[in-house]
SEVO-879804 format. One record per residue: residue number from 1; residue in three letters; chain; x, y, z of N, C-alpha, C in turn. Coordinates in steps of 0.1 Angstrom, whole numbers. Each point is the difference from the previous one (the first is absolute). Last residue first. Layout:
BEGIN
+-----+------+------+-------+-------+-------+-------+-------+-------+-------+-------+-------+
| pos | code | unit |   n_X |   n_Y |   n_Z |  ca_X |  ca_Y |  ca_Z |   c_X |   c_Y |   c_Z |
+-----+------+------+-------+-------+-------+-------+-------+-------+-------+-------+-------+
| NUM |  ALA |    A |     X |     Y |     Z |     X |     Y |     Z |     X |     Y |     Z |
...
+-----+------+------+-------+-------+-------+-------+-------+-------+-------+-------+-------+
***
This chain:
BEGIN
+-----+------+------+-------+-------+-------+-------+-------+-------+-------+-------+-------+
| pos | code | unit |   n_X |   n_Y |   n_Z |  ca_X |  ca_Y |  ca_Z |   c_X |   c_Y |   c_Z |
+-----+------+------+-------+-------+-------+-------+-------+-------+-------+-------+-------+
|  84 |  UNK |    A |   -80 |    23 |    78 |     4 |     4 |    10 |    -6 |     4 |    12 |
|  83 |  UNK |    A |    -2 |   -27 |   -48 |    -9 |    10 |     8 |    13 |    -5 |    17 |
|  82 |  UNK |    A |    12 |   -19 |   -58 |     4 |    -1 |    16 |   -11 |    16 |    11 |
|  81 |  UNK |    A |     6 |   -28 |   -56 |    -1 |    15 |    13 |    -1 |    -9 |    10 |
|  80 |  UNK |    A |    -1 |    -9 |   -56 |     6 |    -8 |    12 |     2 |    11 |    12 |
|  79 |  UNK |    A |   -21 |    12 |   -43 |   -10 |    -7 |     6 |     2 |    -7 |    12 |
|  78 |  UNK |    A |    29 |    29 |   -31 |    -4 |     3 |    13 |    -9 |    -5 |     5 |
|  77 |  UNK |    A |    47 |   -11 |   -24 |   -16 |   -11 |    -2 |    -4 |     8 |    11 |
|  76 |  UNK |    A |    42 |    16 |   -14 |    -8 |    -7 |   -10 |   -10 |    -7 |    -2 |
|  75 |  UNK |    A |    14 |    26 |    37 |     2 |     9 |    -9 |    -5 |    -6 |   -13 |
|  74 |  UNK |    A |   -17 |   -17 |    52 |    15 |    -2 |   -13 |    -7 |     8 |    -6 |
|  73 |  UNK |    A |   -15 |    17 |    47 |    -6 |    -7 |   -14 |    18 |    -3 |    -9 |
|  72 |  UNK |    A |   -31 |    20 |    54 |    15 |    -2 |    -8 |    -6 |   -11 |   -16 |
|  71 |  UNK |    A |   -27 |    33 |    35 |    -1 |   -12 |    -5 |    16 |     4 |    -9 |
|  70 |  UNK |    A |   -30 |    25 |    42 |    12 |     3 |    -9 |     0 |   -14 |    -6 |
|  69 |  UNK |    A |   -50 |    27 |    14 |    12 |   -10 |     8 |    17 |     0 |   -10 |
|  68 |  UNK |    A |   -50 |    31 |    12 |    11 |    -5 |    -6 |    10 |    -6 |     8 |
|  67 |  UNK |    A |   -57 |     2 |     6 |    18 |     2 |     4 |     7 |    -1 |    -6 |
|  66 |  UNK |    A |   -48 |    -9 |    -5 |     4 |    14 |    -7 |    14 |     2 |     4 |
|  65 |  UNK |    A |   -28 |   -31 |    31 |    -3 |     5 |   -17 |     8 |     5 |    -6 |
|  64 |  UNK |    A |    26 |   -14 |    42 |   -14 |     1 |    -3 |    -3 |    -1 |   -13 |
|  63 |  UNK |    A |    39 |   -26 |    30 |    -5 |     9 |    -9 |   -12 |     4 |    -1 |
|  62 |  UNK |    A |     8 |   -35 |    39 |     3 |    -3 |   -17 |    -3 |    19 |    -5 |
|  61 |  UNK |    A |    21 |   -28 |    46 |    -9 |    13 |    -2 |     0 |     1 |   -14 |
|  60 |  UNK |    A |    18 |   -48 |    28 |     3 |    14 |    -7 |   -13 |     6 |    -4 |
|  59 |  UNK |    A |    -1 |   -41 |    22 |     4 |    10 |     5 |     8 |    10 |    -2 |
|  58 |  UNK |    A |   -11 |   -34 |   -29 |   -13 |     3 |     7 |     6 |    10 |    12 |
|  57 |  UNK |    A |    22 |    -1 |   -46 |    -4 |   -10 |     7 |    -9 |    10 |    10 |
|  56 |  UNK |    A |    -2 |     0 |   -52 |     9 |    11 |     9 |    -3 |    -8 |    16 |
|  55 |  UNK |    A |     8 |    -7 |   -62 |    -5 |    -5 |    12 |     2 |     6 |    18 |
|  54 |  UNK |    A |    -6 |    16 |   -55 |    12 |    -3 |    13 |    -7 |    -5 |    11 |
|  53 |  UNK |    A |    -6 |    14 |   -61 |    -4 |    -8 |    14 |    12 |     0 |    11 |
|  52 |  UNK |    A |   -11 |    27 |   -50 |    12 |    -8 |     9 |    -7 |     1 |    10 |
|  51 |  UNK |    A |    -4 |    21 |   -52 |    -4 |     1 |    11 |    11 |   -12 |    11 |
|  50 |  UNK |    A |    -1 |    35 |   -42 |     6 |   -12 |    -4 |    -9 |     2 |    19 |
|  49 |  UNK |    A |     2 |    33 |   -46 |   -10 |     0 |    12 |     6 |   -12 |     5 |
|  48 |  UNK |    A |    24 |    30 |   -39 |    -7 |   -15 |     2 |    -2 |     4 |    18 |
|  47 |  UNK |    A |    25 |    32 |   -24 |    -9 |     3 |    -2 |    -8 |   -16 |     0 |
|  46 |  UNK |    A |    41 |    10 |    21 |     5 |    -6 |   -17 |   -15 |     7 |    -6 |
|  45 |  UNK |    A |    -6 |   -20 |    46 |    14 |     0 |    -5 |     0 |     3 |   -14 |
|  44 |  UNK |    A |   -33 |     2 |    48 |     2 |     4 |   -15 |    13 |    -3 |     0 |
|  43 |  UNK |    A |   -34 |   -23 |    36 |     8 |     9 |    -4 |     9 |     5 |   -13 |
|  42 |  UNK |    A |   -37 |   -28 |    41 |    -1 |     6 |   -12 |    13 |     4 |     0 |
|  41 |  UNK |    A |   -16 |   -33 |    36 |     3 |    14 |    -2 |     5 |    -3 |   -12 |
|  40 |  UNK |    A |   -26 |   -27 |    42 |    -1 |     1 |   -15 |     5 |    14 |    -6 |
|  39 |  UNK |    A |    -2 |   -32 |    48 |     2 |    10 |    -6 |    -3 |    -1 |   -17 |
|  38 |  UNK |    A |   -12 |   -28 |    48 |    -1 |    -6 |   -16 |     0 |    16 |    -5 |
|  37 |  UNK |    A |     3 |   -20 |    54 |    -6 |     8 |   -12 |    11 |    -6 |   -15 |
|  36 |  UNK |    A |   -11 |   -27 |    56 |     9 |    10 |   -11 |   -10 |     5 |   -11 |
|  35 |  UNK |    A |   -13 |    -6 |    50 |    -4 |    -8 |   -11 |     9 |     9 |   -10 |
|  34 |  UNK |    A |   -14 |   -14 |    55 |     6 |    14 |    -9 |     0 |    -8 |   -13 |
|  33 |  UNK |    A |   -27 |    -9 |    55 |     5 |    -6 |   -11 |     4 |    15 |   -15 |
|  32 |  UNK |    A |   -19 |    -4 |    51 |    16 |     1 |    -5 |     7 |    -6 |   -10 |
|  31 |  UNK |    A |   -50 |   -14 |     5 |    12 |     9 |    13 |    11 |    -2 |     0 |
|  30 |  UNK |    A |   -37 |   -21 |   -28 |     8 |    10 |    -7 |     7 |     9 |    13 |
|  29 |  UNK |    A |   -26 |   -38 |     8 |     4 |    -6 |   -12 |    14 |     9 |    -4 |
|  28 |  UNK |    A |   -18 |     3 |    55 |    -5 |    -1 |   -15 |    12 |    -1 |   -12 |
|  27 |  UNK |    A |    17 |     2 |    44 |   -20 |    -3 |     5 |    -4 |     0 |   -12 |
|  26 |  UNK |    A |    56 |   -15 |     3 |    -9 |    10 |    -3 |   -21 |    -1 |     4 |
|  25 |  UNK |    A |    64 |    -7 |    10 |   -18 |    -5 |     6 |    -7 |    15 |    -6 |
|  24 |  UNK |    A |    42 |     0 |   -13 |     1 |   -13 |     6 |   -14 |    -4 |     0 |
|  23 |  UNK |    A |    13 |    43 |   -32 |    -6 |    -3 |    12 |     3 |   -16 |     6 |
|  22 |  UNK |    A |     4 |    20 |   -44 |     9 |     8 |     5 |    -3 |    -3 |    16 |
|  21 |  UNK |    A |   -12 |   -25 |   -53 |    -2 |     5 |    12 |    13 |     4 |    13 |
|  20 |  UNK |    A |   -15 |    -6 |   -56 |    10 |     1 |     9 |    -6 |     8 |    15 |
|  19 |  UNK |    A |   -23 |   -19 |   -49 |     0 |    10 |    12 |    10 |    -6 |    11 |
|  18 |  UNK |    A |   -20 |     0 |   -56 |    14 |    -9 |     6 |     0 |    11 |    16 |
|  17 |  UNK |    A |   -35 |     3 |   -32 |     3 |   -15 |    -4 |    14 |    -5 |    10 |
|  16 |  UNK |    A |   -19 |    48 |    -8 |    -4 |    -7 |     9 |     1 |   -14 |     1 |
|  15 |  UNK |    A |    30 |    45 |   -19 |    -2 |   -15 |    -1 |    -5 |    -8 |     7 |
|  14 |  UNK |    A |    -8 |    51 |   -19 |     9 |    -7 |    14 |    -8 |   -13 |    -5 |
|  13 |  UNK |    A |    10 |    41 |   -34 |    -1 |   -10 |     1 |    -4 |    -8 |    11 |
|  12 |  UNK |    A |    12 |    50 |   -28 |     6 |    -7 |    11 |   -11 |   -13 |     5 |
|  11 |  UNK |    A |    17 |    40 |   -53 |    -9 |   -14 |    17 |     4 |    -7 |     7 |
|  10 |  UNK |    A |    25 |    35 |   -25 |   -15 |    -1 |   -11 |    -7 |    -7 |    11 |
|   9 |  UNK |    A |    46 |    26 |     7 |   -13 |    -7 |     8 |   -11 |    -2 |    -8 |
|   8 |  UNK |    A |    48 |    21 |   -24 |   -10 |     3 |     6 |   -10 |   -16 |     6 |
|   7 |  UNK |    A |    52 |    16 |   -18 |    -8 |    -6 |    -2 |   -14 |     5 |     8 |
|   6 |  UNK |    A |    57 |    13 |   -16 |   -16 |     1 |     9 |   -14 |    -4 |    -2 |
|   5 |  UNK |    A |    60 |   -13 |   -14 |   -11 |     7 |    -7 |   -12 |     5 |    14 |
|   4 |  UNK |    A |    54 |   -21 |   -18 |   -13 |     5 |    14 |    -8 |     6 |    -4 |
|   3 |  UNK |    A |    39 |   -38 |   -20 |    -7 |     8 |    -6 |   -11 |     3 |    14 |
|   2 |  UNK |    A |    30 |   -39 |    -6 |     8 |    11 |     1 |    -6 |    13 |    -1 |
|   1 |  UNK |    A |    -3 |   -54 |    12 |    -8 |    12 |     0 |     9 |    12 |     0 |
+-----+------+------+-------+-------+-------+-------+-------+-------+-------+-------+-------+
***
């Protein structure tokens, strides 16, 4: 990845299929339970639109809508990126 560009927060995702619980003893299903997200960011190379998924774990704070994020990209392939 040699190439930095700025990308933008098209959508944020949370992955109810997979819940990581944060509690020993829980009174219900969902106490203290956290759930990773599912980013989706856009960004221009060249005048092409190219997009990119990141998977963000569960006790990390995912990006909002509309946030720019920094995405690294090959020079000769920018479909290949790396979200930061």
């Amino acid at each position: 990845m040699d190439r930095k560009t700025v990308g933008t927060v098209v959508s944020v995702k949370k992955q109810w299929w997979l819940k990581v619980n944060t509690k020993p003893v829980r009174m219900h299903a969902l106490d203290g339970a956290t759930f990773p997200h599912i980013i989706k960011v856009s960004y221009m190379v060249n005048g092409t639109e190219y997009f990119k998924r990141k998977w963000i774990r569960a006790c990390d704070q995912p990006p909002a809508v509309g946030a720019e994020v920094t995405v690294l990209y090959d020079e000769s392939k920018p479909s290949k990126s790396k979200v930061l």
